[in-house]
MIGU-241671 format. One record per atom (N, C-alpha, C): atom name; x, y, z. Coordinates in steps of 0.05 Angstrom, whole numbers, always signed. Layout:
BEGIN
+------+--------+--------+--------+
! atom !      u !      v !      w !
+------+--------+--------+--------+
!   CA !      X !      Y !      Z !
...
+------+--------+--------+--------+
// end
This chain:
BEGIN
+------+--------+--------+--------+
! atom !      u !      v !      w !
+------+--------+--------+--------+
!    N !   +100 !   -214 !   +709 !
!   CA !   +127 !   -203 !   +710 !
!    C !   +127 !   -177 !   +695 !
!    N !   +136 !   -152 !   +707 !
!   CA !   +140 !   -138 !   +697 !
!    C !   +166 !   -127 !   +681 !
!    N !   +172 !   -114 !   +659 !
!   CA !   +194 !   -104 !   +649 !
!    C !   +185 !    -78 !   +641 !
!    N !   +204 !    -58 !   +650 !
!   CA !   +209 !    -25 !   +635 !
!    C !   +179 !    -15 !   +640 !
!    N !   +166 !    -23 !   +660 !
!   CA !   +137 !     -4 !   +663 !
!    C !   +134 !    +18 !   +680 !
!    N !   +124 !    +36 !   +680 !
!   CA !   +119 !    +54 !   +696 !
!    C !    +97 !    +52 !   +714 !
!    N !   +109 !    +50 !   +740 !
!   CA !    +83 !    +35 !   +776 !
!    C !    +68 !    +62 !   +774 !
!    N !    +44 !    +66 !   +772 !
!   CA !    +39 !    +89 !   +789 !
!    C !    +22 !    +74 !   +811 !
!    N !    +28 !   +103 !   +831 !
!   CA !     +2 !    +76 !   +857 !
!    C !    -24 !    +88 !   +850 !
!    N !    -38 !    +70 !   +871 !
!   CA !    -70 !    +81 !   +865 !
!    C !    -82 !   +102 !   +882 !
!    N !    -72 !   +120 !   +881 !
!   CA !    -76 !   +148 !   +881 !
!    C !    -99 !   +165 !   +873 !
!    N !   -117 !   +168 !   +873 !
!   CA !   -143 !   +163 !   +858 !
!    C !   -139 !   +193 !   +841 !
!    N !   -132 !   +227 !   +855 !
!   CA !   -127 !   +244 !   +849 !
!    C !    -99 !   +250 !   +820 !
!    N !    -79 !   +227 !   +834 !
!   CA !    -59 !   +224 !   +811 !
!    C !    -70 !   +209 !   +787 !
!    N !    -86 !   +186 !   +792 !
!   CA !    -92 !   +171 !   +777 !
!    C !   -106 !   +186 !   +754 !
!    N !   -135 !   +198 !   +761 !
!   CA !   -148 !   +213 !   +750 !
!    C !   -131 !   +241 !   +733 !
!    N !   -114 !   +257 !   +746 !
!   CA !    -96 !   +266 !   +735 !
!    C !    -81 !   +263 !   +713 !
!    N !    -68 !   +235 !   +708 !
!   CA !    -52 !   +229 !   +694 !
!    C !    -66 !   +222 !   +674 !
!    N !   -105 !   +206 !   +673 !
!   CA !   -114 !   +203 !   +658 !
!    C !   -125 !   +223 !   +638 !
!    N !   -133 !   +253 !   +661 !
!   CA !   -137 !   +264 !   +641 !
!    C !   -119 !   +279 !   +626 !
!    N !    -98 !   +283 !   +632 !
!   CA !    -78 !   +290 !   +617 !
!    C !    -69 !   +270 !   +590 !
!    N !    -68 !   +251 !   +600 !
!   CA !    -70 !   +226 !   +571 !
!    C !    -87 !   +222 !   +553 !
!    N !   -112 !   +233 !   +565 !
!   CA !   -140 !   +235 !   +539 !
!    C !   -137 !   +263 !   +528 !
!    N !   -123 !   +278 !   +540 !
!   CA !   -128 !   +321 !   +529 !
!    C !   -101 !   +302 !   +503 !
!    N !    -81 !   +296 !   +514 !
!   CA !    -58 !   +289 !   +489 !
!    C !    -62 !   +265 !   +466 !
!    N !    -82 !   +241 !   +471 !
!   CA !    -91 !   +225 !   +456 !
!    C !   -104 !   +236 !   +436 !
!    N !   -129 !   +259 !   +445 !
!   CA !   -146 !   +273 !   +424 !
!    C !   -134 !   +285 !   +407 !
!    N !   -104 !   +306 !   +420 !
!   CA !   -102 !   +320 !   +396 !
!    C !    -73 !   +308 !   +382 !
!    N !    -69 !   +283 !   +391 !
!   CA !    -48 !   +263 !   +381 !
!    C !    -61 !   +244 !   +360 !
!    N !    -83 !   +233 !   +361 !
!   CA !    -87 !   +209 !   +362 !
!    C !    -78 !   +197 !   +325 !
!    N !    -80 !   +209 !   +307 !
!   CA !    -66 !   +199 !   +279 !
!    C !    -25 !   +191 !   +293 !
!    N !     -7 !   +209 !   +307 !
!   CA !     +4 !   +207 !   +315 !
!    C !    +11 !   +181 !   +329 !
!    N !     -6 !   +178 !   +350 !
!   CA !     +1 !   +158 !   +365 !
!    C !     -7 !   +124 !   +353 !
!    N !    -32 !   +126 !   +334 !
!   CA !    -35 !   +103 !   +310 !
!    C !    -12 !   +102 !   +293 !
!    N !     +4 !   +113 !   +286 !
!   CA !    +23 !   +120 !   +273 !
!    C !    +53 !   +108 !   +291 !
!    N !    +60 !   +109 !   +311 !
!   CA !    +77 !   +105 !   +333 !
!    C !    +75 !    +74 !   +337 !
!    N !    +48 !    +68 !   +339 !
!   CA !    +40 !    +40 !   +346 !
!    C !    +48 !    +20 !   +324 !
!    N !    +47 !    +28 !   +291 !
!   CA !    +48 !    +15 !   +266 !
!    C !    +79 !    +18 !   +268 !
!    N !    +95 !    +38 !   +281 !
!   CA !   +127 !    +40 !   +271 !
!    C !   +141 !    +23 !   +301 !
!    N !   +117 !    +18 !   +318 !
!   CA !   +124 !     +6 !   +343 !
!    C !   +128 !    -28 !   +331 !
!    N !   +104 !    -40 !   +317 !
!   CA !   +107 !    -63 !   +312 !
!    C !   +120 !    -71 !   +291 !
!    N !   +131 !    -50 !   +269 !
!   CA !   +144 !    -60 !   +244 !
!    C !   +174 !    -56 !   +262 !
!    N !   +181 !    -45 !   +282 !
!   CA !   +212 !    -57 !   +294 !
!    C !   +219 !    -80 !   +301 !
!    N !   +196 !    -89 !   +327 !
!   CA !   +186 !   -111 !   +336 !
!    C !   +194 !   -129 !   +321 !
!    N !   +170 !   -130 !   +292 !
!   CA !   +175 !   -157 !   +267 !
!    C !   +201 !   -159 !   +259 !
!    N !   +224 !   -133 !   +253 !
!   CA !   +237 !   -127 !   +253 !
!    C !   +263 !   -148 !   +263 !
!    N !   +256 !   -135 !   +289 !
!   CA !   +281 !   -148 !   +311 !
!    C !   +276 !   -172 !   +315 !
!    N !   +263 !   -186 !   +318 !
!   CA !   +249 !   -214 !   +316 !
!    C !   +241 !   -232 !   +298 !
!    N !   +255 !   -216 !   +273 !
!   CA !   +245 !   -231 !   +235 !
!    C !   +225 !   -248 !   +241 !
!    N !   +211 !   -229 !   +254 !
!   CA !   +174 !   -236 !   +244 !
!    C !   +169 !   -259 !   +258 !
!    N !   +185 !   -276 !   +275 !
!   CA !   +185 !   -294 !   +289 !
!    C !   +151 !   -293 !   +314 !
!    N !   +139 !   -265 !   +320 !
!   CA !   +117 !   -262 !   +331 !
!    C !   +100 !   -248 !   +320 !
!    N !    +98 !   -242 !   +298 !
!   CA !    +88 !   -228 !   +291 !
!    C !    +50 !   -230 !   +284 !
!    N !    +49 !   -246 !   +290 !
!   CA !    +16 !   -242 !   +294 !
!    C !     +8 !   -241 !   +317 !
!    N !    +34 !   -248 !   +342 !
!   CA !    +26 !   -241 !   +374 !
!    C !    +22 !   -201 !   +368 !
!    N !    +49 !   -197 !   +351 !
!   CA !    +52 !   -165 !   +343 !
!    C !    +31 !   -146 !   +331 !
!    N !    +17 !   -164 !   +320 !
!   CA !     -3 !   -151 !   +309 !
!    C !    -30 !   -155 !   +317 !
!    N !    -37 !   -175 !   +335 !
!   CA !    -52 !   -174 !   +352 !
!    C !    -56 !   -150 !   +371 !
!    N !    -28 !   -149 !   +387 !
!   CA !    -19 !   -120 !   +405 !
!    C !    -26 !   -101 !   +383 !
!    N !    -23 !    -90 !   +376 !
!   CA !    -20 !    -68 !   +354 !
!    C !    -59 !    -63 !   +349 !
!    N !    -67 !    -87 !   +342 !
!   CA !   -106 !    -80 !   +345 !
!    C !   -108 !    -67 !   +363 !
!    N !   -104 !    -86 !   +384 !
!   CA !   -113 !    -77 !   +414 !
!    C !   -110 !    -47 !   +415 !
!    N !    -72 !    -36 !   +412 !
!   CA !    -67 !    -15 !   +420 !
!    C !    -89 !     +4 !   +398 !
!    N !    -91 !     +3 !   +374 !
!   CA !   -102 !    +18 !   +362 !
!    C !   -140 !    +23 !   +367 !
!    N !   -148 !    -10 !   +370 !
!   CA !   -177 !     -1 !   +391 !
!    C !   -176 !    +16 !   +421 !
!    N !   -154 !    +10 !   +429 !
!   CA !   -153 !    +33 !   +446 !
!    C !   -146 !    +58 !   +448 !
!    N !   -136 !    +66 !   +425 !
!   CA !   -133 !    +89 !   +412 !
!    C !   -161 !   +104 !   +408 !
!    N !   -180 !    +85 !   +396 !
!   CA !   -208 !    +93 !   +398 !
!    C !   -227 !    +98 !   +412 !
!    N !   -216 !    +70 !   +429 !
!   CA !   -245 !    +73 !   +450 !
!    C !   -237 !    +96 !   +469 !
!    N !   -206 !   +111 !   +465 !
!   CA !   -200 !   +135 !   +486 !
!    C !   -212 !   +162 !   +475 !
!    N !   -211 !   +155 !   +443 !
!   CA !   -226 !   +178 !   +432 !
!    C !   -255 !   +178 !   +435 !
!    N !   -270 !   +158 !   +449 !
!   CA !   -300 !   +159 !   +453 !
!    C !   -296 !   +167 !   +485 !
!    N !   -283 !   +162 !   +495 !
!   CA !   -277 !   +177 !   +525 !
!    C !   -279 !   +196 !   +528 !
!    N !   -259 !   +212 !   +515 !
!   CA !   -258 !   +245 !   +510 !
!    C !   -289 !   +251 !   +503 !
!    N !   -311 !   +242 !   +490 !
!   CA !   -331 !   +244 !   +482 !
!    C !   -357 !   +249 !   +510 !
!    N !   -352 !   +228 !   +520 !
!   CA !   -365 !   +229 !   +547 !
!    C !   -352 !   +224 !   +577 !
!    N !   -332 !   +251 !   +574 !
!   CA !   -320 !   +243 !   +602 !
!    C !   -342 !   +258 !   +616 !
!    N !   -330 !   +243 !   +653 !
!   CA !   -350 !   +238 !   +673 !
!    C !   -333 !   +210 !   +686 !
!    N !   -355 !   +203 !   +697 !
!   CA !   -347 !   +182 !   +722 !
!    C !   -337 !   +155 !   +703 !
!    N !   -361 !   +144 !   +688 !
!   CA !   -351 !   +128 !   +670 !
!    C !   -336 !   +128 !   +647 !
!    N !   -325 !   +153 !   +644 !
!   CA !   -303 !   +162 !   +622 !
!    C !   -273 !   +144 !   +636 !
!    N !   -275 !   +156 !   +666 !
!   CA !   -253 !   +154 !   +673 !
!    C !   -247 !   +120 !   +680 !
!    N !   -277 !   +109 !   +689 !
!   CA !   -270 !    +75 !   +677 !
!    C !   -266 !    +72 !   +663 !
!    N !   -277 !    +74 !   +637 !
!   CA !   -267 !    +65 !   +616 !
!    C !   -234 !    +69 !   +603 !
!    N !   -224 !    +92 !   +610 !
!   CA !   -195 !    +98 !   +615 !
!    C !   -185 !    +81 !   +624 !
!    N !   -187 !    +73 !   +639 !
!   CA !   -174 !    +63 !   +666 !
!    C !   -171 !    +33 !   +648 !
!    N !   -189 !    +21 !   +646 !
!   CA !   -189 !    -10 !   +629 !
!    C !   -184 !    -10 !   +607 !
!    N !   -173 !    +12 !   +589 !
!   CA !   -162 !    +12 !   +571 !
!    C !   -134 !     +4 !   +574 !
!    N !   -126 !    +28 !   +590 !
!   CA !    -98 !    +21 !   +612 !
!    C !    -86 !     +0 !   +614 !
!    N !   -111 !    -20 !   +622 !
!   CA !   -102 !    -40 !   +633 !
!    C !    -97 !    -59 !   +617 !
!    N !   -114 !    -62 !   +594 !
!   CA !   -111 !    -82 !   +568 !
!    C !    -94 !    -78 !   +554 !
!    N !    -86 !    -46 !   +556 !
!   CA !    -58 !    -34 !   +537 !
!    C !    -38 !    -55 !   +545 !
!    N !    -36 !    -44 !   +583 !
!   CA !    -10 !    -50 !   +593 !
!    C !    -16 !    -94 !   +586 !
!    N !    -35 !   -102 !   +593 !
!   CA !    -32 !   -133 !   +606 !
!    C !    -23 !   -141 !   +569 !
!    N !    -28 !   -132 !   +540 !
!   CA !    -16 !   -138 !   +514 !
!    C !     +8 !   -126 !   +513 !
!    N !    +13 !   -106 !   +526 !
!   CA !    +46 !   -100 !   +523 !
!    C !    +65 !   -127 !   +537 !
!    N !    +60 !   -142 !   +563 !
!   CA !    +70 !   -158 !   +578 !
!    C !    +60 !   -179 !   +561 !
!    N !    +41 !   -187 !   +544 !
!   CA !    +40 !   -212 !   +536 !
!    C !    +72 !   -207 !   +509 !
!    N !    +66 !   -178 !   +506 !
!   CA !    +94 !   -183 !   +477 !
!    C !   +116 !   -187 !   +497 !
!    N !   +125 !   -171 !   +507 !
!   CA !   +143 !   -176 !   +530 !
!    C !   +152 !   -206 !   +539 !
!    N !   +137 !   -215 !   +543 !
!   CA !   +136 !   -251 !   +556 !
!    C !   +145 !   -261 !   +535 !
!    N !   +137 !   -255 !   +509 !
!   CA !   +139 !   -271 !   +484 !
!    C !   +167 !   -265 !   +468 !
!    N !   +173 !   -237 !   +475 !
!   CA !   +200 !   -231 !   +451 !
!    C !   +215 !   -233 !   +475 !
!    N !   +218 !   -235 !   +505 !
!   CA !   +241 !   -240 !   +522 !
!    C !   +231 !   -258 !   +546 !
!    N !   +230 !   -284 !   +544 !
!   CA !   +216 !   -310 !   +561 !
!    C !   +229 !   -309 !   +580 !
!    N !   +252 !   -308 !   +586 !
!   CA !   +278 !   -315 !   +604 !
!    C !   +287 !   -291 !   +624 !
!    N !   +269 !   -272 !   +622 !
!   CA !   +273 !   -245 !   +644 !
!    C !   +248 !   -247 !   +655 !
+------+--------+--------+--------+
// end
C-alpha cells in the first residue's frame, strides 16, 4: 500500500536522470540530508511518544546506510553505479512503507 509517494514510471532515460541528479545533490548534501533523517525520526518518536521507535530507528540506519552506500556510488558511477542507486531506492522507499504501515495501519 502506498501513501504520499512519488510513481515515477520506468522510463529508463528519466530514471537514470533523476538518479543522477539525486547522487550530484546527495554528494554535496550529504551531512545535510543525515541530518534531515535524525530530525525526520525524532518527530516520528515525537508524534507517536516513542510508541515505534525502534521500527524508527531501524528506518533511520537504513536511510543513513543509504546515505552512504550513495556516497560510494558517486565514487564509481557507470552501469553498476546506477544499480546500485536504483536498490538503494528501493530499500529507502520499501522502510519508508514499513514506518508508514506501522504509524498509520488503517489507510
Amino acid at each position: 500500500m502506498t501513501r504520499g509517494a512519488i510513481v515515477i514510471e520506468k522510463d529508463e532515460g528519466l530514471t537514470m536522470g533523476f538518479l543522477d541528479k539525486a547522487k550530484e545533490v546527495l554528494h554535496e548534501n550529504a551531512e545535510k540530508v543525515e541530518a534531515a533523517i535524525d530530525k525526520a525520526g525524532d518527530i516520528i518518536d515525537e508524534k507517536t511518544q516513542g510508541k515505534f521507535k525502534e521500527t524508527v530507528d531501524k528506518v533511520q540506519d537504513a536511510a543513513k546506510s543509504a546515505v552512504d552506500k550513495g556516497q560510494e556510488v558517486i565514487k564509481n558511477v557507470g552501469d553498476k553505479g546506477h544499480e546500485a542507486a536504483e536498490t538503494v531506492a528501493d530499500k529507502a522507499h520499501e522502510a519508508g512503507e514499513t514506518v508508514a504501515d506501522k504509524v498509520d495501519p488503517q489507510t
